[in-house]
N, C-alpha and C positions, 0 to 999 in steps of 0.2 A: 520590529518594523510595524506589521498590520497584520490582526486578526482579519481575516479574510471569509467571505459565504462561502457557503458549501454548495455546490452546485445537486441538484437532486433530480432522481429518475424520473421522467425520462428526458430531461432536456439532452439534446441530440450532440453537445460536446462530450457528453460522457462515451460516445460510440466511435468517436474518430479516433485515429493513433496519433497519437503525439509524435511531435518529430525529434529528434537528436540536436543535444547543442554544440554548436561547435566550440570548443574551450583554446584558448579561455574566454571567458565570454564574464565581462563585469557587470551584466545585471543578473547573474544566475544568483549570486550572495544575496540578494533583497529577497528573491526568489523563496530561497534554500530558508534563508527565516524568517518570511510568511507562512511556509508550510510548516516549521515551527512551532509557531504560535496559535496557528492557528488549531493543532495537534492539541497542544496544551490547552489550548481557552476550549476546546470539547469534553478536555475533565476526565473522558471513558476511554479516550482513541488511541490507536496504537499502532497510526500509518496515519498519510494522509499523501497523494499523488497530485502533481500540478492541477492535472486535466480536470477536477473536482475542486479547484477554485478558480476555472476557466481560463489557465493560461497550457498552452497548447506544445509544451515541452517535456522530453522525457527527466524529470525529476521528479522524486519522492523524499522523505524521511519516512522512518519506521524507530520506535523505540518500545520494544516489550519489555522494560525491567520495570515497572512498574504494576505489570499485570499479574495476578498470581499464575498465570499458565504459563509466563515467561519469565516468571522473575530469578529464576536459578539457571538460566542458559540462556547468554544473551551478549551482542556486542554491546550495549549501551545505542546511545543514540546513532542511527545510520543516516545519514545525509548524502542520497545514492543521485549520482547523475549521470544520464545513458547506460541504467543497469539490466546488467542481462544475465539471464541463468546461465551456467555455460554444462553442468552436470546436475543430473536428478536421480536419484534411490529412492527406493522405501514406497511407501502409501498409506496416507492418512485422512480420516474423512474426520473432520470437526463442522459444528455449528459456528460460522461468519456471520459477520452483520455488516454492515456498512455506512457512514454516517454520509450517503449522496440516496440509500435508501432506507433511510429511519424506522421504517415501521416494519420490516420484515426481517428475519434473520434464515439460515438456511443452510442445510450438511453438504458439504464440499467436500472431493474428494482429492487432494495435492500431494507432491511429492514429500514423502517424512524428511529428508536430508535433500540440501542443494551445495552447489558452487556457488557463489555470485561475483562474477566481475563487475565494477562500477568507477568514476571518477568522484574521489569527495569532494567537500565543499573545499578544502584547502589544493585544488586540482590534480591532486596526486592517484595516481592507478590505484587501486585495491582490489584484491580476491581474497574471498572470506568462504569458511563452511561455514552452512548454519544448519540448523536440527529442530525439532520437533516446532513448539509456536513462533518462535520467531522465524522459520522457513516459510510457513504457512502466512506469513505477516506479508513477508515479503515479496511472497506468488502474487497474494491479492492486489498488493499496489502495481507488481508491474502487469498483471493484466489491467489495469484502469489505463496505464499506457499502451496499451494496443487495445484498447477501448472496448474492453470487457468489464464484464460486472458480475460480482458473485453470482447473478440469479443465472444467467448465461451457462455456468460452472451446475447447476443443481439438475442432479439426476431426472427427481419430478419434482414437477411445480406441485405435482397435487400431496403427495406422503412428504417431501422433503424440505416445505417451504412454512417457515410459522409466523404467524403476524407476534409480533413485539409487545412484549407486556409493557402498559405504559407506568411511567416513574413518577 
């Protein structure tokens, strides 16, 4: 469909919570592959939440097999709509970045194993485990839907927070 902008900090859509669609609902697929493409035409990303191309709905995609920290444990492409954790284990702190805030990356501390319930793009129910970075993928976008943002998440701004080597 459309590579879409990325909305960046701090414009004040990034801090509201998206709301729930009610399904079935026929513009969620235009949606669901915009977030897509737009995933893809970033080259590095490995999420991408409605609310960060300013539409005001709870859906995401996330796909880690392509990243070397995800590429051995991973559902392939996830096309989550109205997802919600439902169990969290474990604890893991990695360096996040965010492509709504480019020039900073920063150590998060997230559950190592989740639950996730969500409706896919073909509107069917789904509960999945997931583990190590693809869990951690998937915390980050659904806090963009309750309009959070990694740096929100970071212990100190001052030891925890690193400006972005540029490429």
């Amino acid at each position: 469909m459309a590579v879409r902008d990325i909305l960046l900090y701090p414009d004040p859509i990034l801090k509201k919570v998206a709301v729930p669609v009610d399904m079935p609902d026929p513009t969620v697929d235009e949606l669901v592959q915009d977030l897509i493409d737009t995933m893809l035409d970033a080259g590095h990303s490995v999420g991408v939440a409605a609310p960060q191309i300013g539409d005001a709905r709870r859906v995401v995609v996330v796909d880690v097999s392509h990243s070397n920290l995800g590429r051995d444990n991973n559902h392939g492409l996830l096309t989550m709509i109205n997802p919600e954790v439902m169990e969290r284990t474990g604890s893991k702190t990695m360096r996040e970045g965010c492509m709504s805030v480019p020039d900073y990356t920063g150590n998060v501390t997230r559950a190592e194993d989740i639950v996730v319930g969500f409706i896919d793009r073909t509107c069917k129910p789904r509960v999945i485990e997931c583990s190590g970075f693809e869990a951690v993928a998937i915390q980050h976008e659904i806090d963009h839907l309750d309009g959070m943002l990694f740096l929100d998440r970071v212990s100190s701004l001052k030891t925890d927070l690193f400006r972005r080597k540029k490429r």
